[in-house]
TORPAFI-194526 format. One record per residue (C-alpha): residue number from 1; residue in three letters; x, y, z. Coordinates in pm, 1 decimal, always signed. Layout:
<site seq="NUM" type="ALA" px="X" py="Y" pz="Z"/>
...
//
This chain:
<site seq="1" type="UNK" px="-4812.9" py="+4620.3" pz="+6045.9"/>
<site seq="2" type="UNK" px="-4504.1" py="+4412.2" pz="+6110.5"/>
<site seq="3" type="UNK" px="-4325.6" py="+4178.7" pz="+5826.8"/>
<site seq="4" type="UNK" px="-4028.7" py="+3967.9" pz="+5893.9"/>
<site seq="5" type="UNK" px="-3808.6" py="+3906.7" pz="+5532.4"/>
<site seq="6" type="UNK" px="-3525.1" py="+3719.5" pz="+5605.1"/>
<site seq="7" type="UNK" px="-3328.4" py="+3889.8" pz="+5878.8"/>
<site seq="8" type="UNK" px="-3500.2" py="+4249.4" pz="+5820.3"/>
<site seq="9" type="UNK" px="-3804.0" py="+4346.2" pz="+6022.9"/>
<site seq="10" type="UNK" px="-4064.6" py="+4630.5" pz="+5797.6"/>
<site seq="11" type="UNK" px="-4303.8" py="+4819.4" pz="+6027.2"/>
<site seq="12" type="UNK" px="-4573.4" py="+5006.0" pz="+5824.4"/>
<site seq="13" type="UNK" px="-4788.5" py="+5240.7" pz="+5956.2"/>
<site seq="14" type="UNK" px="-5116.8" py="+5433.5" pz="+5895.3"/>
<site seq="15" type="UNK" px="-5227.2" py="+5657.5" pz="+6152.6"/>
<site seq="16" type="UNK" px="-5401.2" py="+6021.9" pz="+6150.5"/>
<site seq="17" type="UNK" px="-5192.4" py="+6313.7" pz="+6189.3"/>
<site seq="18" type="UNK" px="-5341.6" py="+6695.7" pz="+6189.3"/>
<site seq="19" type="UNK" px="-5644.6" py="+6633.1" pz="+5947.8"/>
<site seq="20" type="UNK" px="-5432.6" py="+6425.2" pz="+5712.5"/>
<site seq="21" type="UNK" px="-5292.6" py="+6033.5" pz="+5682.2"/>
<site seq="22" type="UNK" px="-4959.0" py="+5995.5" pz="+5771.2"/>
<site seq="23" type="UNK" px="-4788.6" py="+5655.8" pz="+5626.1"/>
<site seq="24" type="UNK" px="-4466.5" py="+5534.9" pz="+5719.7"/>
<site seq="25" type="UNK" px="-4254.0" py="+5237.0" pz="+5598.4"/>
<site seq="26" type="UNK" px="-3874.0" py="+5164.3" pz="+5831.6"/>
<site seq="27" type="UNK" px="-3699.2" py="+4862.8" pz="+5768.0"/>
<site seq="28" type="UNK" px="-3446.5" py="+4758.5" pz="+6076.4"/>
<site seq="29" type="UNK" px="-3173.3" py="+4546.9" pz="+5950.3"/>
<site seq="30" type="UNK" px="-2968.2" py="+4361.7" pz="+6294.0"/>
<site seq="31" type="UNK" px="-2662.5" py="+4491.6" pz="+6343.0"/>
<site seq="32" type="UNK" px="-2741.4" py="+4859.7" pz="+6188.4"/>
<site seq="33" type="UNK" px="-2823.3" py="+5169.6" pz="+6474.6"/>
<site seq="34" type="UNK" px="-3075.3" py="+5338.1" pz="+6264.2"/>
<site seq="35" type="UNK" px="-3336.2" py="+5233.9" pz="+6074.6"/>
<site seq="36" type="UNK" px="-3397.6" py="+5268.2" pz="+5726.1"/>
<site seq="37" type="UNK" px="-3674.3" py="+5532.3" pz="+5626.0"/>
<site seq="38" type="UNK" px="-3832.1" py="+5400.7" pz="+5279.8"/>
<site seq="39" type="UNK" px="-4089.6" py="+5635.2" pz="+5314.5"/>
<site seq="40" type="UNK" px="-4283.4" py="+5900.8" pz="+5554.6"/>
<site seq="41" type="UNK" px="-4580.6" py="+6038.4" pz="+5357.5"/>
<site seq="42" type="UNK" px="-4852.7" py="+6272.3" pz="+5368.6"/>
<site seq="43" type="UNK" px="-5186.7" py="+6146.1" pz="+5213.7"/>
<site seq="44" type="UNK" px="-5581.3" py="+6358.4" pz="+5195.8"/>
<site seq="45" type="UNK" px="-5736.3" py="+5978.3" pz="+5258.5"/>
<site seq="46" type="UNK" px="-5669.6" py="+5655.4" pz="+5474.2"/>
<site seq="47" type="UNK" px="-5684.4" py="+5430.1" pz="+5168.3"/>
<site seq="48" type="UNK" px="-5411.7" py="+5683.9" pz="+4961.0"/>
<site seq="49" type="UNK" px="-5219.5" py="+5599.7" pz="+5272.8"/>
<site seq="50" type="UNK" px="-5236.4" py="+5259.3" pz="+5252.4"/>
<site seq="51" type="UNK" px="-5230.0" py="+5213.6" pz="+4836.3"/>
<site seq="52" type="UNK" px="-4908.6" py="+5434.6" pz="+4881.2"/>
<site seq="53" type="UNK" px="-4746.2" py="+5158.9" pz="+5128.4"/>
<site seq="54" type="UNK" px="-4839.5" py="+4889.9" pz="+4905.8"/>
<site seq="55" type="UNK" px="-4680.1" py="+5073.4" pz="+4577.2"/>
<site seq="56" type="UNK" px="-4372.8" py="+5137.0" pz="+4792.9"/>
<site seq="57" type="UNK" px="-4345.2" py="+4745.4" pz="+4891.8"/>
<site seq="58" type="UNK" px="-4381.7" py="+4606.9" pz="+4512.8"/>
<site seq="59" type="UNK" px="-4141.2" py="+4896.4" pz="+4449.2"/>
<site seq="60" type="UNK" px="-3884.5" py="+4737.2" pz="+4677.0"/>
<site seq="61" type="UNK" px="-4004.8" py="+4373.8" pz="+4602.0"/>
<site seq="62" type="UNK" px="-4134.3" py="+4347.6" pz="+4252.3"/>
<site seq="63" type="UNK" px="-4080.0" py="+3969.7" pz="+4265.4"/>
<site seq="64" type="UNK" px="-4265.7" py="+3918.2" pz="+4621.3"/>
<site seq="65" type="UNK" px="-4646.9" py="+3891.9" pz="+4635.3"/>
<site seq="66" type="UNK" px="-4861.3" py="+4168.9" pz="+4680.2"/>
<site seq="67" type="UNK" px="-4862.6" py="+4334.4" pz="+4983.4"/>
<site seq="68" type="UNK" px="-5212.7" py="+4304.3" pz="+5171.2"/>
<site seq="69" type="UNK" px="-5269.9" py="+4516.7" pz="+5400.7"/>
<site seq="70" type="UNK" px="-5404.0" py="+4365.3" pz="+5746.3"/>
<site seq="71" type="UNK" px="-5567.8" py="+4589.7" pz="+6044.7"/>
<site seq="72" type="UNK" px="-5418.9" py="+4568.7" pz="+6342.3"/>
<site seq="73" type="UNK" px="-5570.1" py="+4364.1" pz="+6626.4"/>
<site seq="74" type="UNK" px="-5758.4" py="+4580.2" pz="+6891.7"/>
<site seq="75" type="UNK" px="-5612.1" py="+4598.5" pz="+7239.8"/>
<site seq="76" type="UNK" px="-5896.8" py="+4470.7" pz="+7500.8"/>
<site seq="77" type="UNK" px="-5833.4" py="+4608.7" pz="+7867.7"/>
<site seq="78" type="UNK" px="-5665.7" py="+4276.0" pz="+7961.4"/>
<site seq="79" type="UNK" px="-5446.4" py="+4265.2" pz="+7683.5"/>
<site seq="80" type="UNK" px="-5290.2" py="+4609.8" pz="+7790.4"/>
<site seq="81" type="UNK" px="-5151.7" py="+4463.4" pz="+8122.2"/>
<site seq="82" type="UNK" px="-5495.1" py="+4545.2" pz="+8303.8"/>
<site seq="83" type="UNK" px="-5581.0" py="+4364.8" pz="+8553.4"/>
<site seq="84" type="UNK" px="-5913.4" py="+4121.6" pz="+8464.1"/>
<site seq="85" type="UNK" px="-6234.3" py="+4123.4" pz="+8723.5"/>
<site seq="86" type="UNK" px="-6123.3" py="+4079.3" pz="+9051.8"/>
<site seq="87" type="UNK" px="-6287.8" py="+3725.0" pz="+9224.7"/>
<site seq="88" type="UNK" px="-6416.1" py="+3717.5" pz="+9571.2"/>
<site seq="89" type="UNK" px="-6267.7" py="+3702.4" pz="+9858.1"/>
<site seq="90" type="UNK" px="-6333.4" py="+3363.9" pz="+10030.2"/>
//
């Protein structure tokens, strides 16, 4: 998931990693090389995972409203840069 606050750009993510749930939480500020790590986490379930990210975001932003966390969309062949049915030749 991607926010946009102000001029800074969070990307949280949730994705399986050897058996266990792997969430991580960068912030990329213009101007700055590296990213800023708020947190890279080991959790037993998805949901731990994702109640983790949303403690971590009130954390940072205990004035802001709740984070809610969305699902990405899912990629259709086309939308990967595939090429759609092909039409006849005339």
């Amino acid at each position: 998931m991607v926010i946009f606050k102000d001029s800074r750009r969070f990307e949280i993510t949730v994705g399986e990693d050897a058996g266990e749930w792997l969430v991580k939480f960068y912030e990329y500020v213009p101007g700055r090389l590296v990213p800023t790590r708020h947190l890279h986490h080991r959790c037993v379930t998805r949901q731990a995972a994702i109640d983790t990210a949303v403690r971590k975001w009130h954390v940072l932003f205990p004035d802001a409203a709740a984070l809610v966390w969305r699902e990405p969309p899912l990629l259709t062949p086309h939308s990967r840069g595939q090429k759609g049915p092909s039409r006849p030749e005339r």
